[in-house]
C-alpha positions in Angstrom: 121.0 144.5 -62.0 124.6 145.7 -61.9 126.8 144.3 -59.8 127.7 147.0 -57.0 124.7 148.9 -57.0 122.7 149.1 -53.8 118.8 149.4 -53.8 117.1 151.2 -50.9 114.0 151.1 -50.0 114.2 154.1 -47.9 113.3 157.8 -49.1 116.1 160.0 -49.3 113.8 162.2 -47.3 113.8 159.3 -44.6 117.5 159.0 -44.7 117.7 162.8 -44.0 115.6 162.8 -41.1 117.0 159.9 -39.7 120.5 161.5 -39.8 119.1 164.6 -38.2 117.7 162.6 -35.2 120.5 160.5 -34.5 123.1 163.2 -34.7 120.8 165.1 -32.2 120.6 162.4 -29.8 124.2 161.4 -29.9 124.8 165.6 -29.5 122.0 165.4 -26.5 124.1 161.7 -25.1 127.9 163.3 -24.9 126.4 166.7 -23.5 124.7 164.3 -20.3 127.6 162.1 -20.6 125.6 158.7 -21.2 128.5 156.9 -23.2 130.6 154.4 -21.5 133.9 154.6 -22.3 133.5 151.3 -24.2 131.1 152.1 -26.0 132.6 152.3 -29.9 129.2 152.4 -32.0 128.2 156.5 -32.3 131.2 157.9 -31.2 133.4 160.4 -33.1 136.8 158.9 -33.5 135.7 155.1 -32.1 134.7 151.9 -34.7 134.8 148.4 -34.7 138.2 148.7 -35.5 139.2 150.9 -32.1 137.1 147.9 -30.3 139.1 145.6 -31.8 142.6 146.5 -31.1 141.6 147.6 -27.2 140.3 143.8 -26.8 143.7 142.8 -28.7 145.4 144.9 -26.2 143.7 143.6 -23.1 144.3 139.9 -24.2 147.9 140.3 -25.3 148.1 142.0 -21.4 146.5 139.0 -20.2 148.7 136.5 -21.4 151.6 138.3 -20.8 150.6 138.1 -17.5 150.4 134.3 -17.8 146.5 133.9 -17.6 144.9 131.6 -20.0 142.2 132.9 -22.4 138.8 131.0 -23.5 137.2 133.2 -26.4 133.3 132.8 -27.6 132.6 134.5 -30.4 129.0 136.0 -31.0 126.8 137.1 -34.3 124.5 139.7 -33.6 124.1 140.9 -37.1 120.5 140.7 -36.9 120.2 141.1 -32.6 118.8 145.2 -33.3 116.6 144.3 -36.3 113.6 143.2 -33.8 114.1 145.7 -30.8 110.8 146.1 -29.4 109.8 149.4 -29.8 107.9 150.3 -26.7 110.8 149.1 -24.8 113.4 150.9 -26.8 111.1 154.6 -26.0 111.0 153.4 -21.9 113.8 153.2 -21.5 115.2 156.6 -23.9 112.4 158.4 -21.7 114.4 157.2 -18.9 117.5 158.7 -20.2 115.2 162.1 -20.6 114.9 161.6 -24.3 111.0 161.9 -25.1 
């Protein structure tokens, strides 16, 4: 296989749907005002890259301020690939999403 070329094994119909759903429920979560404002992950203008520089920003403050820093980096590349699924629907039915 070419280098560069990525294989899904998701219909495009699937992808569509999905799309539909989570731009509904993100639509549905800034109408009820759910999102934190720290939360970066499915929010218009916010990344991983907004997340970065505010932490940058709030460490640089703390040293400037003379505190010391102790930093403990996490990988949760794979922490939402087992979310159990009955949980995940109690608790967006608590958030009114059914």
């Amino acid at each position: 296989m070419p280098t560069g070329v990525d294989v899904s094994l998701t219909s495009v119909v699937c992808k569509l749907l999905e799309s539909v759903v989570k731009e509904q429920m993100v639509k549905f979560f800034n109408e009820e005002d759910t999102f934190s404002n720290k939360q970066h992950g499915f929010v218009k203008g916010r990344s991983c890259l907004t997340n970065l520089l505010e932490v940058f920003e709030h460490l640089a403050r703390c040293l400037d301020e003379g505190y010391g820093i102790d930093v403990i980096y996490l990988d949760n590349r794979k922490a939402f690939d087992t979310v159990p699924h009955q949980r995940l629907l109690t608790k967006l039915k608590h958030m009114g999403v059914d």
